[in-house]
C-alpha positions in Angstrom: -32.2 38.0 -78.9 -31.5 36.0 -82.1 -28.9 33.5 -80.1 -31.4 33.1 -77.4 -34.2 32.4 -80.1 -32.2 29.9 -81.8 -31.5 28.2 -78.4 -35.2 28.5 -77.5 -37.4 29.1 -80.2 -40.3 28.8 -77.9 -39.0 31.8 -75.5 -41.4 34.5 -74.8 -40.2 37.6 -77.1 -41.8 40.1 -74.9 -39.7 39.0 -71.9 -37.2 38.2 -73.4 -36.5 41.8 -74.9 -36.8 42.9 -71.5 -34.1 40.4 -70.1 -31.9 41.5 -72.7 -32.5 45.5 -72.5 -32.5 45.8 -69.0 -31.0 44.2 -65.6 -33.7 45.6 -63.7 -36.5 43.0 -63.7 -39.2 45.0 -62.4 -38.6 47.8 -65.0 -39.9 47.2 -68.7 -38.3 49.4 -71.1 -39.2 50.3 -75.0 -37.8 47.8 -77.3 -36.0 49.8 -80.4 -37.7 50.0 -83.5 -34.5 48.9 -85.7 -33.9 46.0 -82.9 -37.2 44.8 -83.4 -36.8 45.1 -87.3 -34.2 43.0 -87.0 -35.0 40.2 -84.7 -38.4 39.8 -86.9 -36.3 40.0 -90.1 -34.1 37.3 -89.5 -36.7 35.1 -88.2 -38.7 35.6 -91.3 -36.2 35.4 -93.5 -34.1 32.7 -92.1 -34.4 29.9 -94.7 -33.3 32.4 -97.5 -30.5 34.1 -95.0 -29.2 30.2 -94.7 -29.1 29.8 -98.5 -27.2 32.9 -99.3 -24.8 32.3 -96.8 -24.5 28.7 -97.3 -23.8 29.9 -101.4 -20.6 31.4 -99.9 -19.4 28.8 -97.4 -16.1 27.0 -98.7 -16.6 23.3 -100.4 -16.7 21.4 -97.3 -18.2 23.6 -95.1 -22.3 23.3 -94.0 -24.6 25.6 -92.2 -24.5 23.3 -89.1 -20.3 23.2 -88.7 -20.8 26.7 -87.7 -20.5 28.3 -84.5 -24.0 29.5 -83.1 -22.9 33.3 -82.6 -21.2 33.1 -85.8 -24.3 32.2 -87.4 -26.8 34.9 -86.2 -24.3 37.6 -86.8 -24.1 36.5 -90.6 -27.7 35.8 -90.8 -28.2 39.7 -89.5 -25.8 41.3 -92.1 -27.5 39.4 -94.7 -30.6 40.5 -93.8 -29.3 44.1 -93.4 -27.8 43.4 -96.7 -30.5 41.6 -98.8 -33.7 43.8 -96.6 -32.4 46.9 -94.9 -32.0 49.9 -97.8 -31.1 52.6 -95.6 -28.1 50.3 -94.5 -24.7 50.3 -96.9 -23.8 47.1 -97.4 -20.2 47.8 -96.0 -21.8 49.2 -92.9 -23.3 46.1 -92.3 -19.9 44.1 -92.8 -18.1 46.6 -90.5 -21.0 46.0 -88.0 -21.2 42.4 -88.2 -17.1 42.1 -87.7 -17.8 44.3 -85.0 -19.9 41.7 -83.2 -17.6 39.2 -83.6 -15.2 41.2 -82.1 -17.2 41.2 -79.0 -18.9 37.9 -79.3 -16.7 35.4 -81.2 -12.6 34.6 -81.4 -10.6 35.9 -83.9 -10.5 33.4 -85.6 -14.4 33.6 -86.3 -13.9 37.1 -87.1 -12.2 36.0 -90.0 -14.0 33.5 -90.9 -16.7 36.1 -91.6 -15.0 38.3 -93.0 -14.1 36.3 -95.4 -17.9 34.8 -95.9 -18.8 38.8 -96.1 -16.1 40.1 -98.2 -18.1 37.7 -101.0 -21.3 39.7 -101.0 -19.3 43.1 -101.2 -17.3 41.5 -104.4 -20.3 40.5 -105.8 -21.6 44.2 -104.9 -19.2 45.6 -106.9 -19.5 43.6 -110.0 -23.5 44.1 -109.9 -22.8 48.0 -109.6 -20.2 47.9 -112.9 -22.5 45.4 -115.0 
């Protein structure tokens, strides 16, 4: 949903839920709560999602340099992190590496680990200040 909204920010949500929860076009099914949270979220939120990852990205390295996918999986685990209470913030990590397991290279993967691992570390020294 996010990766088509960014393509398309025009797209109707409504069908485009539907494209993305089912194959079968004459079928409309109930779009998820948390899916819904999500996608709404991140929209909402973008400009500040942007800023905290951007506060992590390498000297060098802007918002635009990276790849699309890449992108809306960092801005959901920030938003997960920053928004979504019942969510640990490792959980979102481990979910967000999962998706770049299945969307992105390996290389990308890494790449956000490594832009993650930052908000953990902080984590940790917020929790022992």
């Amino acid at each position: 949903m996010l990766f088509a909204l960014n393509a398309n920010p025009e797209a109707d949500q409504d069908a485009l839920y539907q494209r993305v929860l089912t194959d079968d076009p004459n079928q409309t099914v109930p779009v998820p709560a948390y899916l819904t949270t999500l996608v709404q979220g991140v929209l909402a939120n973008q400009a500040e999602l942007d800023a905290q990852i951007d506060q992590y990205l390498s000297t060098g390295w802007q918002l635009k340099r990276i790849a699309k996918t890449d992108l809306v999986i960092m801005r959901i685990a920030f938003f997960e992190i920053e928004h979504v209470e019942e969510v640990p913030n490792r959980v979102a990590v481990n979910e967000a590496l999962e998706l770049a397991k299945n969307f992105s290279d390996d290389r990308s993967r890494r790449f956000i680990n490594g832009v993650l691992a930052h908000t953990l570390d902080d984590d940790t020294t917020d929790s022992q200040a």
